[in-house]
N, C-alpha and C positions, 0 to 999 in steps of 0.2 A: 592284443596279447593280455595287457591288463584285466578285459573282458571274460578273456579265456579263465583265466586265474581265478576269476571273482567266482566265474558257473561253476570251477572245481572247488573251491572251498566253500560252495551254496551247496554241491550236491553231498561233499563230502560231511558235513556238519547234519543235514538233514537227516543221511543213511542213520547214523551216531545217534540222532532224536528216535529213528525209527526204532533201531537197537536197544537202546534206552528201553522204549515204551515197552516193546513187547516183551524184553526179561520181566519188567514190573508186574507186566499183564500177566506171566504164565507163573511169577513167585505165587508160593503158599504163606499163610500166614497163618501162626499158631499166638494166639493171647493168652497170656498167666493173667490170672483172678487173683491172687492169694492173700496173704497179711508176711510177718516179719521175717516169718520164714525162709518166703522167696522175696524178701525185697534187702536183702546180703546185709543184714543187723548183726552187727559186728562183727562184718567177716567184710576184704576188701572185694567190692563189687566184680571186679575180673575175674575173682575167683571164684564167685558166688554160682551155687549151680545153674542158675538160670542162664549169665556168659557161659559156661561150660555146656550148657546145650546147644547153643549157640555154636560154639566151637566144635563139639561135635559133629551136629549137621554142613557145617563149613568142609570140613576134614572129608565129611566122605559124599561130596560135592551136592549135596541136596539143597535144591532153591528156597529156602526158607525162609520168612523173616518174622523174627521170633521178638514180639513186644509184651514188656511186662509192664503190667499194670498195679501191682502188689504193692500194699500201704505196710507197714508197721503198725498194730493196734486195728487192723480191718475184722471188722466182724460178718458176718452174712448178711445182715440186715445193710450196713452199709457198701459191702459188693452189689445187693441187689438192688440198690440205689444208682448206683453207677455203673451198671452192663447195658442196660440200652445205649446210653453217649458212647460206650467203648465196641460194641457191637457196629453200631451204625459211623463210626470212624474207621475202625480196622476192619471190617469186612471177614471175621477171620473165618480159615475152615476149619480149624479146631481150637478148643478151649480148654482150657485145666483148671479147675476151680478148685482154688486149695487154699479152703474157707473153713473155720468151723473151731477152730481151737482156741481162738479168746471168746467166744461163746460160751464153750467150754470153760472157760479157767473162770469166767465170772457167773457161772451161774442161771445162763439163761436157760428157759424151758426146753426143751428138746423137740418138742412138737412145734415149737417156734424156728429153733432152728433148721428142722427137718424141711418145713414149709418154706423157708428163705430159699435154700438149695434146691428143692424143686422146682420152683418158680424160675430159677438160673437158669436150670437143666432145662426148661422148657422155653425158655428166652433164646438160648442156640439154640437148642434145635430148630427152633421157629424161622431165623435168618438160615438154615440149611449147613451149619457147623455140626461137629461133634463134639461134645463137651467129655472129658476127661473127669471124673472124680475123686479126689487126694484124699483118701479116710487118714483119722487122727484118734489118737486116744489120749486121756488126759487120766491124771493121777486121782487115786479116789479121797477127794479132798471134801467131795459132798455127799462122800456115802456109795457106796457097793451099787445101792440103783442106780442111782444116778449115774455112773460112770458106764454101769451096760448099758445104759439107756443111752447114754452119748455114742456109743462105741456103735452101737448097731445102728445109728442112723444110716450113714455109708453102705454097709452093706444090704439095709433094706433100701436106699434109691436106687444101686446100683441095680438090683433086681427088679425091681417097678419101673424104669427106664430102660432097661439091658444096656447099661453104662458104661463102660471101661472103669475101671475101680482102680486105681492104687489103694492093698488094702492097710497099709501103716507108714505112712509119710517118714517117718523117726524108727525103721526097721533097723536094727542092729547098729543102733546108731547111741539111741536115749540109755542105754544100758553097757555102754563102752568107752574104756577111760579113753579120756583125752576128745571126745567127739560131742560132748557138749558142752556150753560154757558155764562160768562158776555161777549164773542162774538158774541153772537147772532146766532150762525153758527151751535157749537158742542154739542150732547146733555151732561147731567151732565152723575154722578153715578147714580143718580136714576131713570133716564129714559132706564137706559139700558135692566130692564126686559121687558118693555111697547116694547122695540123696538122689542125684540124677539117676544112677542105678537104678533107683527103688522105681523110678517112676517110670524107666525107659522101654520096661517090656509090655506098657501099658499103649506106652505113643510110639514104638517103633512100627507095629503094624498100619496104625493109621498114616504114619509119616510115608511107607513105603507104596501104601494103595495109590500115593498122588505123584508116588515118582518109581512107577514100575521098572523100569530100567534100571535103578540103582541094584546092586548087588545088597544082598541081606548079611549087615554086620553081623562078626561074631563078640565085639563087644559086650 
């Protein structure tokens, strides 16, 4: 009898391994790139838009698993120091690289910049990911060129790549009371759904090509 018992609770614990593996096996995974943005500076992490994607995909049963990788203070150059380790750990099939605005706010070349992000963009694709692109714009602190010349990075990789673009991370956000903080820089708590928003018509399609079955939010 005991015997009996031991092969039920072997087979039944095994089935539960098996189970296990295969959700793992058949999850997607999407990795953020980004800097302070996406990594909840001073907003509480739960509610930070990144859990809110999170929570989103949960809600409307999509197998995701959505890891961030986003520093405070991350510039391009230092993302693209750190996407092979993060590539070759997470495996992922999409990326969002929402990089480029402390670049921006200090100054750096743009043709440096430009060249960091494409080297990204060509890092996933390389592993067979889709990488996402977050354009950013920054205040014309160095000048009218300068700041087109920032602006249009974004929209020229998107086109030299055919990239998914978010094309203004801070859309109706950097210009509405109460949604950014008294730095002028980070958004608040309450811009954090809007900023999902901004990005969500960008990853919804890709999100939905690896989970056909799902019904197409009207969110």
């Amino acid at each position: 009898m005991h015997t009996v018992s031991a092969l039920v609770r072997s087979f039944t614990l095994s089935a539960l391994m098996l189970l296990s593996l295969s959700a793992l096996a058949s999850q997607n995974t999407l990795l953020v790139v980004g800097d302070s943005l996406s990594a909840a500076y001073g907003v509480p992490s739960e509610t930070a838009w990144v859990q809110l994607l999170r929570d989103r995909l949960d809600e409307q049963g999509l197998n995701w698993n959505v890891v961030n990788a986003s520093i405070s203070g991350e510039t391009t150059d230092g993302g693209l120091r750190r996407l092979p380790d993060l590539l070759q750990k997470n495996q992922p099939d999409v990326v969002i690289i929402e990089l480029g605005g402390n670049d921006g706010l200090r100054g750096f070349p743009p043709n440096v910049i430009e060249s960091n992000l494409a080297d990204m963009i060509e890092q996933v694709r390389d592993v067979g990911a889709i990488p996402v692109l977050v354009g950013m714009q920054i205040p014309p602190n160095y000048g009218q060129r300068y700041t087109r010349m920032f602006a249009d990075i974004f929209p020229n990789l998107s086109d030299r790549y055919d990239t998914p673009l978010v094309p203004f991370f801070l859309e109706g956000i950097y210009n509405a009371d109460g949604l950014m903080q008294e730095d002028g820089i980070h958004p608040t708590e309450a811009a954090q759904p809007v900023l999902l928003d901004n990005v969500w018509p960008q990853l919804e399609p890709l999100i939905l090509d690896r989970n056909p079955s799902a019904l197409r939010s009207d969110q």
